[in-house]
Every structure is written in C-alpha cells, then in structure tokens.
C-alpha positions as CSV (number, residue, x, y, z in Angstrom):
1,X,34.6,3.5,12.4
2,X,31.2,3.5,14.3
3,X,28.7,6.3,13.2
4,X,26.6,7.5,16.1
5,X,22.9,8.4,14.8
6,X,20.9,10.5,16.4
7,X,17.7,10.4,14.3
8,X,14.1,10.9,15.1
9,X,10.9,11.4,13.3
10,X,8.0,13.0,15.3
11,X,4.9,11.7,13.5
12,X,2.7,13.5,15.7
13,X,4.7,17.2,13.6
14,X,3.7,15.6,10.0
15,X,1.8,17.6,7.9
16,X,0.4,17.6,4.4
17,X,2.9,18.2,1.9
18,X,6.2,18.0,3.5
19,X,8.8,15.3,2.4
20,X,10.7,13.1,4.5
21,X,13.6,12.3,2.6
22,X,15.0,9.0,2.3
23,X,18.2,9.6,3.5
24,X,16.2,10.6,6.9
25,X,14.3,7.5,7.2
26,X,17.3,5.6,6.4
27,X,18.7,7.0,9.4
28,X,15.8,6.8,11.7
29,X,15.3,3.0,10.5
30,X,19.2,2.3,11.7
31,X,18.5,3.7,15.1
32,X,15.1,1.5,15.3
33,X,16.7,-1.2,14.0
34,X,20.5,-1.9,14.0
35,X,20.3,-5.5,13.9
36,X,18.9,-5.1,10.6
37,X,20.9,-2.6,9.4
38,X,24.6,-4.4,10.6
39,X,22.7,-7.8,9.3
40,X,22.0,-6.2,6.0
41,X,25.9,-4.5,5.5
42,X,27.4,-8.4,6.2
43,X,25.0,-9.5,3.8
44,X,25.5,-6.6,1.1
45,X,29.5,-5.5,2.0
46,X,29.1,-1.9,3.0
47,X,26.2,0.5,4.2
48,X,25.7,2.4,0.6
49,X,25.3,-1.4,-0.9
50,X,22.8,-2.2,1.5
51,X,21.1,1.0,1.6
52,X,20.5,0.3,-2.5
53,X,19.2,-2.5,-1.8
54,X,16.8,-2.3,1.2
55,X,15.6,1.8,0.8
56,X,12.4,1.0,-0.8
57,X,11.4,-2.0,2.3
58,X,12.9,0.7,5.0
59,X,10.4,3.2,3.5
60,X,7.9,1.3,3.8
61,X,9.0,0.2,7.1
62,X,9.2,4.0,8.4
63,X,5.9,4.9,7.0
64,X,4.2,2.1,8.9
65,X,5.5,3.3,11.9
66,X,4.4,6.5,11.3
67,X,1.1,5.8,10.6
68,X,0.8,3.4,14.0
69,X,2.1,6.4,15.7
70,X,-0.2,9.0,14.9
71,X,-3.2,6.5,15.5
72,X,-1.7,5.5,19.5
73,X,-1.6,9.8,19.6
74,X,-5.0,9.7,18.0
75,X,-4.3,11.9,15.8
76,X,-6.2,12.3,12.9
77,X,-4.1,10.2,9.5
78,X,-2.1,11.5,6.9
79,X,-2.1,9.5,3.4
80,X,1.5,8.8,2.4
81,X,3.5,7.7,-0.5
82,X,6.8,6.3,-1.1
83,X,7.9,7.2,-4.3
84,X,10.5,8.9,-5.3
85,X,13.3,7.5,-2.7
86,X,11.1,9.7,0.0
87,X,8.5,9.1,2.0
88,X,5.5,12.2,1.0
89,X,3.1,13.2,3.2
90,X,0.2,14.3,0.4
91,X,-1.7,17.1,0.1
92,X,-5.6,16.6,0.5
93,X,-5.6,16.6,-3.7
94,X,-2.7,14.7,-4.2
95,X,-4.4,12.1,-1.8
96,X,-7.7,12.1,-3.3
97,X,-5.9,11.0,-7.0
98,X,-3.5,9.0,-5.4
99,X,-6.4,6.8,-3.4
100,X,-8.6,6.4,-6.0
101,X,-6.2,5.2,-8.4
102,X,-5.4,2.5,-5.3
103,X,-8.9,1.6,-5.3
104,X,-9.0,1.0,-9.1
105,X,-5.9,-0.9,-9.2
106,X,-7.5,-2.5,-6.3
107,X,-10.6,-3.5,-8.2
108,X,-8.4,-4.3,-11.8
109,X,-6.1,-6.7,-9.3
110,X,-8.9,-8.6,-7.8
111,X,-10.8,-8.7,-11.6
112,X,-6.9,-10.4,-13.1
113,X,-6.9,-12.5,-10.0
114,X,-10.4,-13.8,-10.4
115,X,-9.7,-14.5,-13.9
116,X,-6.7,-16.8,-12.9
117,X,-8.4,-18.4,-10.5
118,X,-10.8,-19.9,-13.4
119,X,-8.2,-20.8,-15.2
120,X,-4.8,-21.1,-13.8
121,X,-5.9,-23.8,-11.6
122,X,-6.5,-27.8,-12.8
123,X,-9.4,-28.6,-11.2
124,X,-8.4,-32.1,-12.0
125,X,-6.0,-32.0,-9.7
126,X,-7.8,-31.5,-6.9
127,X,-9.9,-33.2,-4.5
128,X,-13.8,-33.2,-4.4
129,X,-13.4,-31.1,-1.3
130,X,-10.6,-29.1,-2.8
131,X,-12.8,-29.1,-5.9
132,X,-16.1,-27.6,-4.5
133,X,-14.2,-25.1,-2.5
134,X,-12.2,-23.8,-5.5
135,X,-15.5,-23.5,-7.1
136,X,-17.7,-21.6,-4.1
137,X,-14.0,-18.9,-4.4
138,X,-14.4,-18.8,-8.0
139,X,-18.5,-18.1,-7.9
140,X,-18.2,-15.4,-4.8
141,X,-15.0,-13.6,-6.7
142,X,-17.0,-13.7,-9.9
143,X,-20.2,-11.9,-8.1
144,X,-17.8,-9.6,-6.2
145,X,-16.1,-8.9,-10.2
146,X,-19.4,-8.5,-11.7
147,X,-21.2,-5.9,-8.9
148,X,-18.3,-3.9,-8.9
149,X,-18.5,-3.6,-13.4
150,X,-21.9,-3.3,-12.8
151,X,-21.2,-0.1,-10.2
152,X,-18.6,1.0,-13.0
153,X,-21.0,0.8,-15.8
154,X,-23.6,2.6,-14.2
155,X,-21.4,5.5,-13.3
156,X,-20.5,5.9,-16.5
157,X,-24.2,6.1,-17.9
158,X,-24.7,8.4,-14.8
159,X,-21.9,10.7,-15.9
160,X,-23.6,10.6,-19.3
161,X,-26.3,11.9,-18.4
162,X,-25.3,14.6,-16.4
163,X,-25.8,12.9,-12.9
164,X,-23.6,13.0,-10.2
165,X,-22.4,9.9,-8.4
166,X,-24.4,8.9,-5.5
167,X,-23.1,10.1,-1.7
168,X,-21.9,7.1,0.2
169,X,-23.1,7.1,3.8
170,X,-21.3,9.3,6.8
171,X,-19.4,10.8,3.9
C-alpha cells in the first residue's frame, strides 16, 4: 500500500517557541527525500523500524534545511534544537542558555582534544615532516587552550569583584 504525503514546512512562518514535531519532519523528509526513505525501509524491514532508527539524522536533516531556507528568504535566524524527538524553535532565553552551553562544550571539546593530541599520538611514529607539523598543531592548540583559560579565569576574578564582563564589539 503506497501512502501519499503531502507535507510541507514553511520556514519563512517559524517562530520562537513553537515545536515541529517529529512525526512532521519525518514526513516532510519522505517527500524531500524518498530514495532515502524506501532505501532506509529495505535496509530496516518496515517504515516504523526505519523511522527508529534514522529520526534523530532526519531531524537534523530538516532543521538544516530550515535554516538554509530562512537565510535564501533573508530572513533573520531562529536558534533550534533537536531534542526531545522534535525539532524546537527556542525562545530568545532558551537560546541564550542553550548557546552558551554550546560554546563551553565547544571550548571543553577543543581543551580534551588538545590534550590527546599531546598524548595520543607516537611521535615516534612519524616522519620529521609529520613530526614538526604534529608539533606546530600541538603548540597553536595549546595557545588557543591557554587564552581561552586565561579569558575564563579572568572572568571569574571579574565577577568577583563585582565587574561586569566586557561588551564584545557590534554587540
């Protein structure tokens, strides 16, 4: 039995706070997409197998799309989240927590991933070329590690004080 979909998502009618659920995109992916979506039920058996298994990568699918839509309209952009099984469009302070813990798991990913670099890699193993460039990556990650912990610490003492955080620049 062949479902006919009829699904669309007008990014360009988003707005902060509403909740496209997954379900939805699901949908809207399959009309996008049906390759993927008949490739993914031979590989899985049946739609509700597949849909298990792929929801989370159609989300994020959907969600790109939406965002390269509203920036062809020129519209101005949303910040969106997949959790849940949904896509969320967030509210201005939903987005302002949800960024900035980004940008700290940003800077505790790149402070693990220098770490490894130092020592996860046998630099005995390598060439002289392979050796010195391993060496200038490990040296610029290290600065970039350090000036950021350096930021962070003087925030804190800022904060300590009483101070506020200085203003970035066009902000």
């Amino acid at each position: 039995m062949k479902t006919t979909r009829i699904v669309s998502i007008d990014a360009t009618k988003l707005w902060k706070g509403q909740t496209i659920e997954g379900d939805l995109a699901w949908d809207y992916y399959a009309t996008q997409r049906p390759e993927s979506l008949a490739s993914w039920i031979t590989k899985y058996g049946d739609e509700p197998t597949a849909k298990a298994a792929m929801l989370s990568q159609v989300l994020m699918r959907v969600l790109g799309w939406l965002e390269r839509d509203r920036t062809k309209a020129e519209l101005p952009p949303l910040v969106m989240s997949t959790a849940g099984g949904r896509i969320s469009v967030l509210t201005d302070e939903a987005a302002s927590n949800y960024l900035n813990d980004q940008a700290y798991q940003g800077l505790r990913r790149h402070q693990r991933a220098t770490g490894r670099l130092a020592t996860a890699v046998d630099e005995t193993q390598l060439t002289a070329k392979a050796r010195r460039e391993h060496q200038n990556r490990i040296n610029v990650h290290s600065f970039i590690a350090a000036s950021a912990q350096g930021a962070q610490r003087q925030l804190r003492l800022l904060r300590k004080a009483g101070k506020e955080a200085p203003r970035l620049e066009g902000a």
